[in-house]
Structure formats: structure tokens, C-alpha cells
N, C-alpha and C positions, 0 to 999 in steps of 0.2 A: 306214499307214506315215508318211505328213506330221503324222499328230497325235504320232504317236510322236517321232521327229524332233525336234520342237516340245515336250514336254514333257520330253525330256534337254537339250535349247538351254535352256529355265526352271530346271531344274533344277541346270546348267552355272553360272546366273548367279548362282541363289542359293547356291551353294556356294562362287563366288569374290565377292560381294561382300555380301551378307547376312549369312550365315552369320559370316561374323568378326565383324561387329558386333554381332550376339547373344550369341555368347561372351566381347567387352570387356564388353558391359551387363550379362554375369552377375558375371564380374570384379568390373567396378566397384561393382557392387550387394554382393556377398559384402563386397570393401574396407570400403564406406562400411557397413555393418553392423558388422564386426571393431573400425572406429575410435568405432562410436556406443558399442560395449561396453564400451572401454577406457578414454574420455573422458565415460563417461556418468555422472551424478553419484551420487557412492556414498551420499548418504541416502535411503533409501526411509522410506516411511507405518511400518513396523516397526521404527525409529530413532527415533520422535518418541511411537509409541506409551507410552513410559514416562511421558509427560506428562499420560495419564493416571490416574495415583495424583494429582495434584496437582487432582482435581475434587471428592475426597471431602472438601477444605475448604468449607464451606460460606459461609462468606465471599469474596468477590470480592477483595477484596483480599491474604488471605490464599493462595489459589489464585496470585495473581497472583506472588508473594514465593517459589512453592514453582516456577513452570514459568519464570520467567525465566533464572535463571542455566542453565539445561537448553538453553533457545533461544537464550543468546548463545553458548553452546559448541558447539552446530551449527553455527551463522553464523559463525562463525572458522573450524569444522574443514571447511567446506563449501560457503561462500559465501552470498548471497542465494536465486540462485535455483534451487540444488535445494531448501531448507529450503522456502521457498514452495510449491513443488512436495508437498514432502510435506504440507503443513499443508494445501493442496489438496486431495491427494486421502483424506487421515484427514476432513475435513470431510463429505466426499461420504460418506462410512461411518459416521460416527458425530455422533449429535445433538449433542453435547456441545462438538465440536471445532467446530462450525457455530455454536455461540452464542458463541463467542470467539474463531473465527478474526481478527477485524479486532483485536481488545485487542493478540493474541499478535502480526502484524505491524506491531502499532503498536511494540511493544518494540523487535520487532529492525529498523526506521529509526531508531530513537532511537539504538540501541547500534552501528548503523552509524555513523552521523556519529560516536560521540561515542568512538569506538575509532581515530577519527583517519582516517578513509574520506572521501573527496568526494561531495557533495550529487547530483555529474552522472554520478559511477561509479555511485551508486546510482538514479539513474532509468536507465542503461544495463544494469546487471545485474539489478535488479528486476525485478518482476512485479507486475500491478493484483488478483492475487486476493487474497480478501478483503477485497474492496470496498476496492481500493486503500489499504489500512491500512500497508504499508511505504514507500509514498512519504510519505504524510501523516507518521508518525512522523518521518522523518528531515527535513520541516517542521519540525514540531515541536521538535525538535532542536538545527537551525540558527538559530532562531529566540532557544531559548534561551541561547546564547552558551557559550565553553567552560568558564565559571564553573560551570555548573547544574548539582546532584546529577542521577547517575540515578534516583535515590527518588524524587525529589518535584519535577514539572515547575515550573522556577523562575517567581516574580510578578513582574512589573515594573511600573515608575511606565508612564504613560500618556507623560511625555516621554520614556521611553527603547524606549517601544515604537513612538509616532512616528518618531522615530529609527531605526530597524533593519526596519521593514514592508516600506519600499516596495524594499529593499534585498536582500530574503531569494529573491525568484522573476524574478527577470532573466534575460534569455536569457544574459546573461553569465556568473551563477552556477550556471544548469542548462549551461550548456555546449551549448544544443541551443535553436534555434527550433522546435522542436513544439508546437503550441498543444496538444497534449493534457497533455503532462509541466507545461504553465506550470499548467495546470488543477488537477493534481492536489498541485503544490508551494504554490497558493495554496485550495483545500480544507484542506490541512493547518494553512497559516499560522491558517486563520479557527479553526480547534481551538486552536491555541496561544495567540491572543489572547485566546480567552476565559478558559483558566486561566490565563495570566499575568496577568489580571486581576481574578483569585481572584472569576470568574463574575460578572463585571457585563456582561449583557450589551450592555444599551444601548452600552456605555461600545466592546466592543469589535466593534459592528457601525461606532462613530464609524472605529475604526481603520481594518476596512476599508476607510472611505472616502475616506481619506488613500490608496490605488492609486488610478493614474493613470488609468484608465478603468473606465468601469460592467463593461465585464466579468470585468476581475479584482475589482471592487469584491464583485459578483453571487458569482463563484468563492468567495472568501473570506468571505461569508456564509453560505454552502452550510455552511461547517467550520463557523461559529461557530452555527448552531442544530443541526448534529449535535452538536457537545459540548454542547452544553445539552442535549438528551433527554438524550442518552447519559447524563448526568450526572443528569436526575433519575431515569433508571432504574439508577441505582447500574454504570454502565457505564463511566466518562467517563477520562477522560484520565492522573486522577493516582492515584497507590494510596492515597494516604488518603482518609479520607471528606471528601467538599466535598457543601453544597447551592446549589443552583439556586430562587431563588424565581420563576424564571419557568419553572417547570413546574407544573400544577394538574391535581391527579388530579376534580376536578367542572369543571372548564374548559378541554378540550379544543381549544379557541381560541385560547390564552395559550401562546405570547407573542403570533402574529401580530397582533390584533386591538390589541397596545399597541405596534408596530413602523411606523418607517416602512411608510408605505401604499405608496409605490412599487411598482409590478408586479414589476421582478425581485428584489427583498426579500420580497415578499408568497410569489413563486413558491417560494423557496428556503426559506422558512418552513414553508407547508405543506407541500411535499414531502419534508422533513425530520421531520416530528411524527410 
């Protein structure tokens, strides 16, 4: 009878004070599902799909000419980061989409900034997949100034690229002290200096040394020997054809071995090759 008693007394509590809070948390769960549906981003991977018809060019740069105006009319009708999202998960599926993921969100940080968007919106609404190729772009970008065709990532002199370096990744212009976002706006910058310097590299490893410390110096190295492979495997920055004399298909050493010997030059070298 006492056990009896004793499990309607349990049962008494959990019906006046459990029991309601199960059914808010089903509530609240159904709610928060209802608003992920209606606010969840309307491009999926079968949106992006049509991009590829634009693989059967077999040039790089012609594919590049056929899938870009397709991806800045995403990224205006959809934002950054559902586009990201779906270039995401088309990569995860298909090989093709995984060999150019980073080209394609190099485009659309370029075509963010250059559509009149902030450097800090875009590391806020961004996303690092594809090896952070939409933050780098919109380096790139800003780097370039507003003059710059979208075609053809504009060159600069070496005084007007001094000029604007140390100026492009400040916490003032990312809008945000995160050492990870300084990282990946000064990645990019080291991409931009070497084709604004129509691939000298020496010339734009000098630049990054013009940032105020070895670590953004180190960061923006990292960019400028990715653009070089990138570049002498017909990958790199700009849609026209550029070469790279410091890439050597019998010297798989080159550049490092002709680079400052510095350790963190040294590190970002080969880890890049």
C-alpha cells in the first residue's frame, strides 16, 4: 500500500511539474524546426548543379568565363553562405566540383567586395570551405582597389602596392579582432601580391615583409607561394594565361631552395608545393 501511495505521490509531481516542461521542449523544438524551414537558405547542391555543363570546356579558363556569371547570380539571389554551402556539399559528390571548389569561391569574394559589399560582412557571412577560397578572394579584391576589372586581377607598381599592404587586414578594416579572420585576409593578400606583380615572386614575398610582424609576414606568404603552384599548375588567380618561372616540373625544390632560408618562409614554402 506505502509503495502504492509513493508511486501516485511520483507520478502527482511528474504531471504538475515535468510533464509541462516536456511538452514546451516539444513546442519549442517543433517552433525552432518550422523557423529553420522557412529561414533556411533556398540554394541547395541541385541549384548549382547547372555548373556543371561548364566542365566540358576543357580549358581552365574558359570553364572559368562559362560558371562565373552562374555564381555571382547565386551570391546576389542568396547570399554567401548558402552558395558556399552548396559548393560544399556538390564537392563532397562530385570530383570535378572538388578540383575547383577554391577557384569558384575565389570568384565570389572577388564579386562580393566588388558588388559594393564590406570586407567584414564578408568574413561574417562567409564560410572557410574550400580551403577558405571566399575570404581570400575578397583579399584579393580589396587589395585591388575599385578601379580593377573583374577579368583580370589588376598589377601594380611595387610603390603602390607598398602603399595599400599593410593597410588591407587590420582589425579596423575586418571589423573584428579574431586572429583567425586576420589570417585568412592576409593568405589572400599574399595571392594578390603576387599577381599584382604579374608573378615576381621574389618581389612579392619583399611585400609581405613590409606587415608589421613575422606573423602576418609568415600569413601572407602562405598566399604568395599558393599562387605560385597554383599558377604553374595552370590554377592561379587570374583567367588569363600567366607563367610562373619559379615553378620547375624536374625541381621540385624551386622555389624554396632560392627563398629566403628563414624558417617560417621555409615552412610556408613547402607546405604549399
Amino acid at each position: 500500500m506505502e509503495h502504492t501511495r509513493m508511486t501516485l505521490r511520483l507520478w502527482e509531481r511528474f504531471q504538475l511539474f515535468v510533464l509541462p516542461m516536456v511538452v514546451i521542449a516539444i513546442f519549442a523544438f517543433a517552433g525552432s524546426a518550422a523557423w529553420r524551414l522557412q529561414t533556411a537558405p533556398r540554394t541547395a547542391p541541385q541549384d548549382l548543379v547547372s555548373l556543371e555543363g561548364c566542365f566540358t570546356h576543357t580549358e581552365f579558363t574558359e570553364r572559368i568565363r562559362c560558371y562565373r556569371p552562374m555564381l555571382e547570380h547565386h551570391l546576389d539571389m542568396h547570399g554567401p553562405r548558402a552558395v558556399l554551402a552548396a559548393l560544399d556539399r556538390l564537392q563532397e559528390q562530385r570530383t570535378q566540383f572538388r578540383a575547383e571548389c577554391h577557384t569558384m569561391a575565389h570568384i565570389l569574394g572577388r564579386y562580393w567586395i566588388a558588388s559594393g559589399k564590406l570586407l567584414a560582412d564578408g568574413f561574417r557571412e562567409g564560410t572557410n570551405i574550400c580551403h577558405s577560397g571566399f575570404f581570400h578572394g575578397m583579399a584579393e579584391r580589396v587589395f585591388q582597389g575599385e578601379d580593377a576589372s573583374l577579368d583580370e586581377p589588376a598589377h601594380l607598381s611595387p610603390e603602390e602596392l607598398r602603399a595599400r599592404i599593410a593597410t588591407v587586414c587590420t582589425d579596423e578594416a575586418l571589423r573584428t579582432p579574431s586572429r583567425n579572420m586576420r589570417f585568412q585576409c592576409l593568405h589572400g593578400l599574399g595571392h594578390a601580391a603576387v599577381f599584382s606583380l604579374s608573378y615576381d615572386l621574389l618581389l612579392a614575398l619583399e611585400m609581405c615583409d613590409v606587415l608589421p610582424t613575422e606573423w602576418d609576414q609568415s600569413s601572407c606568404a602562405g598566399g604568395a607561394f599558393m599562387e605560385n603552384i597554383m599558377t604553374g599548375q595552370g590554377l592561379g588567380a587570374s583567367e588569363n594565361v600567366h607563367d610562373t618561372k619559379w615553378v620547375s616540373r624536374t625541381d621540385p625544390l624551386l622555389p624554396c631552395i632560392q627563398v629566403d632560408q628563414a624558417y617560417d618562409v621555409q615552412y610556408q614554402c613547402y607546405q604549399m608545393q
